[in-house]
C-alpha positions as CSV (number, residue, x, y, z in Angstrom):
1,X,0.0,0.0,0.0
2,X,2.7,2.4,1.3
3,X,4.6,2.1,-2.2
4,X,1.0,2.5,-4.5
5,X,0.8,5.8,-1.9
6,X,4.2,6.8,-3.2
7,X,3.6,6.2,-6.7
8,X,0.5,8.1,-7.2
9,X,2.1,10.9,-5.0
10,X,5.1,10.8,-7.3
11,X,2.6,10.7,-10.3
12,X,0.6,13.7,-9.0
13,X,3.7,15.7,-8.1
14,X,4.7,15.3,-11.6
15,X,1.2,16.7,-12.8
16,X,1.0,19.6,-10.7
17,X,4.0,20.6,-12.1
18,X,2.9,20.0,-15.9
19,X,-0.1,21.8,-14.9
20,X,1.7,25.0,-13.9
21,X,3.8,24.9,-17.0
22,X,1.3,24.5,-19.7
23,X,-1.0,26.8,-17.9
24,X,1.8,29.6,-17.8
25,X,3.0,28.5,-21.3
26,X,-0.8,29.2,-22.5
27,X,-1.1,32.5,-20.2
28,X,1.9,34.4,-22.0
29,X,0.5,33.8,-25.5
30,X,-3.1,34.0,-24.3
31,X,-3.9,37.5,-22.9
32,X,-7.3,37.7,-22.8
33,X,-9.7,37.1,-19.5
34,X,-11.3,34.2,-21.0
35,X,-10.0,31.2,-18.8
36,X,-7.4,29.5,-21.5
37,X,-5.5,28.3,-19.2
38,X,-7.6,26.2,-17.7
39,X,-9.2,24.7,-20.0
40,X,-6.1,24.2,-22.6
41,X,-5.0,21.7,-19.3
42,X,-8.4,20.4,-18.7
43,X,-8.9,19.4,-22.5
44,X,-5.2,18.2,-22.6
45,X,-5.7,16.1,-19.3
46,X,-8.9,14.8,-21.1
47,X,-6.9,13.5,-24.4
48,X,-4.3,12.3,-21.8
49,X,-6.7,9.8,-19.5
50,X,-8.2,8.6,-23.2
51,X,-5.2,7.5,-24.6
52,X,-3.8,6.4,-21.8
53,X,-7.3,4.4,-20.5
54,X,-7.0,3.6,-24.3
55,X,-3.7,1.8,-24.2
56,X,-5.0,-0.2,-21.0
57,X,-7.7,-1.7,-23.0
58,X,-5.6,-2.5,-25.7
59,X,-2.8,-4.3,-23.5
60,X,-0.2,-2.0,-23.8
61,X,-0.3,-1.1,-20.5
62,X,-0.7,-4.1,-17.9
63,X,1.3,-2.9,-15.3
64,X,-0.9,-1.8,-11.9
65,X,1.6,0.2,-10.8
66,X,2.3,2.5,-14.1
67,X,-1.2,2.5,-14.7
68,X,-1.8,4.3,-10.9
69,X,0.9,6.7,-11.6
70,X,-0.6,7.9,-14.8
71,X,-4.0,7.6,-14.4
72,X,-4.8,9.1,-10.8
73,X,-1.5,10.3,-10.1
74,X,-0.3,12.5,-13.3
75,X,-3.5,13.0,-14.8
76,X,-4.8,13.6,-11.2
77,X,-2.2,16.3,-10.2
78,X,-2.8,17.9,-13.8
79,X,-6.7,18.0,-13.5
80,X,-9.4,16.0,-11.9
81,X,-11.0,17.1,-14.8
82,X,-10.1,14.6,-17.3
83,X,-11.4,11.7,-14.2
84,X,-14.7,13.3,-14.4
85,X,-14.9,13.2,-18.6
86,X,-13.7,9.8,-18.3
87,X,-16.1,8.9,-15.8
88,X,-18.8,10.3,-17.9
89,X,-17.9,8.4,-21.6
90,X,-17.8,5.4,-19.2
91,X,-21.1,5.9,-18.3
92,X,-22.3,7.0,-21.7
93,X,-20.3,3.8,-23.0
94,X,-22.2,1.5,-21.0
95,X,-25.4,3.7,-22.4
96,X,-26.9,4.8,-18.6
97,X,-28.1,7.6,-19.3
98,X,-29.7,8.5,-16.4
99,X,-26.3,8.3,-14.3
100,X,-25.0,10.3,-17.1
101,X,-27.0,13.0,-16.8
102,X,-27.3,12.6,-13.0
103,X,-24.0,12.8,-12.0
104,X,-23.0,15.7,-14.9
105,X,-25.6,18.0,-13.6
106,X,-24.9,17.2,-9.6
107,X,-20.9,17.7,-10.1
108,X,-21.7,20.9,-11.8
109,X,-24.3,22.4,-9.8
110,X,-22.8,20.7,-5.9
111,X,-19.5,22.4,-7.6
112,X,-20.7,26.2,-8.4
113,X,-22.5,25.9,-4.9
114,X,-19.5,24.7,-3.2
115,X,-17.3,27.2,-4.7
116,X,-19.7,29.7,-3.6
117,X,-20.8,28.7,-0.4
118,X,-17.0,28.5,0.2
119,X,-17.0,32.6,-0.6
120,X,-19.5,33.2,1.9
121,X,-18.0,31.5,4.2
122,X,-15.1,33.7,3.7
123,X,-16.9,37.2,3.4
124,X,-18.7,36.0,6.6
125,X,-15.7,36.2,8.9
Protein backbone atom coordinates (compact mmCIF):
# COMPACT_ATOMS: atom_id res chain seq x y z
CA UNK A 1 0.00 0.00 0.00
CA UNK A 2 2.75 2.36 1.32
CA UNK A 3 4.58 2.15 -2.22
CA UNK A 4 1.00 2.49 -4.54
CA UNK A 5 0.79 5.79 -1.92
CA UNK A 6 4.18 6.83 -3.19
CA UNK A 7 3.63 6.15 -6.73
CA UNK A 8 0.49 8.13 -7.25
CA UNK A 9 2.10 10.90 -5.02
CA UNK A 10 5.10 10.78 -7.35
CA UNK A 11 2.64 10.66 -10.35
CA UNK A 12 0.62 13.73 -8.98
CA UNK A 13 3.75 15.66 -8.12
CA UNK A 14 4.72 15.31 -11.63
CA UNK A 15 1.22 16.66 -12.80
CA UNK A 16 1.04 19.58 -10.75
CA UNK A 17 4.03 20.55 -12.11
CA UNK A 18 2.90 19.98 -15.87
CA UNK A 19 -0.10 21.83 -14.86
CA UNK A 20 1.73 25.01 -13.88
CA UNK A 21 3.76 24.93 -16.98
CA UNK A 22 1.30 24.49 -19.70
CA UNK A 23 -0.95 26.77 -17.95
CA UNK A 24 1.85 29.65 -17.82
CA UNK A 25 3.01 28.53 -21.29
CA UNK A 26 -0.81 29.24 -22.51
CA UNK A 27 -1.07 32.48 -20.18
CA UNK A 28 1.91 34.42 -21.98
CA UNK A 29 0.52 33.79 -25.48
CA UNK A 30 -3.14 33.96 -24.30
CA UNK A 31 -3.87 37.48 -22.85
CA UNK A 32 -7.30 37.72 -22.77
CA UNK A 33 -9.66 37.12 -19.53
CA UNK A 34 -11.30 34.20 -20.98
CA UNK A 35 -10.01 31.17 -18.78
CA UNK A 36 -7.42 29.49 -21.51
CA UNK A 37 -5.47 28.32 -19.25
CA UNK A 38 -7.60 26.22 -17.66
CA UNK A 39 -9.20 24.67 -20.00
CA UNK A 40 -6.12 24.19 -22.63
CA UNK A 41 -4.99 21.73 -19.28
CA UNK A 42 -8.42 20.42 -18.74
CA UNK A 43 -8.91 19.43 -22.48
CA UNK A 44 -5.19 18.19 -22.65
CA UNK A 45 -5.70 16.12 -19.33
CA UNK A 46 -8.85 14.82 -21.08
CA UNK A 47 -6.91 13.45 -24.39
CA UNK A 48 -4.31 12.35 -21.82
CA UNK A 49 -6.65 9.83 -19.54
CA UNK A 50 -8.17 8.56 -23.24
CA UNK A 51 -5.18 7.49 -24.58
CA UNK A 52 -3.83 6.44 -21.83
CA UNK A 53 -7.28 4.43 -20.51
CA UNK A 54 -7.02 3.57 -24.32
CA UNK A 55 -3.66 1.80 -24.23
CA UNK A 56 -4.98 -0.24 -21.01
CA UNK A 57 -7.70 -1.68 -23.02
CA UNK A 58 -5.56 -2.47 -25.71
CA UNK A 59 -2.83 -4.27 -23.46
CA UNK A 60 -0.17 -2.03 -23.80
CA UNK A 61 -0.34 -1.10 -20.52
CA UNK A 62 -0.71 -4.07 -17.87
CA UNK A 63 1.26 -2.90 -15.27
CA UNK A 64 -0.94 -1.77 -11.85
CA UNK A 65 1.62 0.24 -10.83
CA UNK A 66 2.27 2.54 -14.10
CA UNK A 67 -1.20 2.54 -14.70
CA UNK A 68 -1.79 4.25 -10.88
CA UNK A 69 0.90 6.69 -11.56
CA UNK A 70 -0.58 7.86 -14.81
CA UNK A 71 -3.95 7.65 -14.38
CA UNK A 72 -4.80 9.14 -10.83
CA UNK A 73 -1.51 10.30 -10.15
CA UNK A 74 -0.30 12.47 -13.30
CA UNK A 75 -3.50 13.03 -14.80
CA UNK A 76 -4.77 13.58 -11.17
CA UNK A 77 -2.24 16.25 -10.21
CA UNK A 78 -2.84 17.87 -13.79
CA UNK A 79 -6.72 17.95 -13.45
CA UNK A 80 -9.39 16.05 -11.92
CA UNK A 81 -10.99 17.15 -14.85
CA UNK A 82 -10.06 14.64 -17.26
CA UNK A 83 -11.42 11.68 -14.25
CA UNK A 84 -14.75 13.33 -14.45
CA UNK A 85 -14.90 13.17 -18.57
CA UNK A 86 -13.67 9.82 -18.31
CA UNK A 87 -16.11 8.87 -15.83
CA UNK A 88 -18.82 10.26 -17.91
CA UNK A 89 -17.94 8.44 -21.60
CA UNK A 90 -17.81 5.37 -19.20
CA UNK A 91 -21.06 5.89 -18.28
CA UNK A 92 -22.27 7.01 -21.67
CA UNK A 93 -20.34 3.81 -23.02
CA UNK A 94 -22.17 1.54 -20.97
CA UNK A 95 -25.45 3.70 -22.35
CA UNK A 96 -26.90 4.78 -18.61
CA UNK A 97 -28.15 7.59 -19.32
CA UNK A 98 -29.66 8.52 -16.42
CA UNK A 99 -26.34 8.34 -14.26
CA UNK A 100 -25.03 10.27 -17.14
CA UNK A 101 -27.01 12.99 -16.81
CA UNK A 102 -27.30 12.56 -12.99
CA UNK A 103 -23.99 12.76 -12.02
CA UNK A 104 -22.96 15.71 -14.86
CA UNK A 105 -25.56 17.98 -13.56
CA UNK A 106 -24.86 17.17 -9.59
CA UNK A 107 -20.86 17.69 -10.08
CA UNK A 108 -21.67 20.95 -11.85
CA UNK A 109 -24.30 22.42 -9.81
CA UNK A 110 -22.81 20.73 -5.94
CA UNK A 111 -19.49 22.40 -7.63
CA UNK A 112 -20.74 26.21 -8.36
CA UNK A 113 -22.47 25.86 -4.87
CA UNK A 114 -19.49 24.72 -3.17
CA UNK A 115 -17.29 27.18 -4.69
CA UNK A 116 -19.68 29.72 -3.60
CA UNK A 117 -20.83 28.71 -0.37
CA UNK A 118 -17.02 28.53 0.20
CA UNK A 119 -17.04 32.63 -0.56
CA UNK A 120 -19.51 33.24 1.90
CA UNK A 121 -17.96 31.48 4.16
CA UNK A 122 -15.08 33.66 3.72
CA UNK A 123 -16.86 37.23 3.37
CA UNK A 124 -18.67 36.02 6.64
CA UNK A 125 -15.66 36.22 8.87
Amino acid sequence: MFKTLLIIGLGSFCGGIFRFLLARFVQHHFLWTFPFSTMAVNIAGCLLIGIFYGLFERGNLLNTDLRSFLTVGLCGGFTTFSTFMNENFMLLREQNYLYFMSYTILCIVLGLTAVYVGHLIIKAL
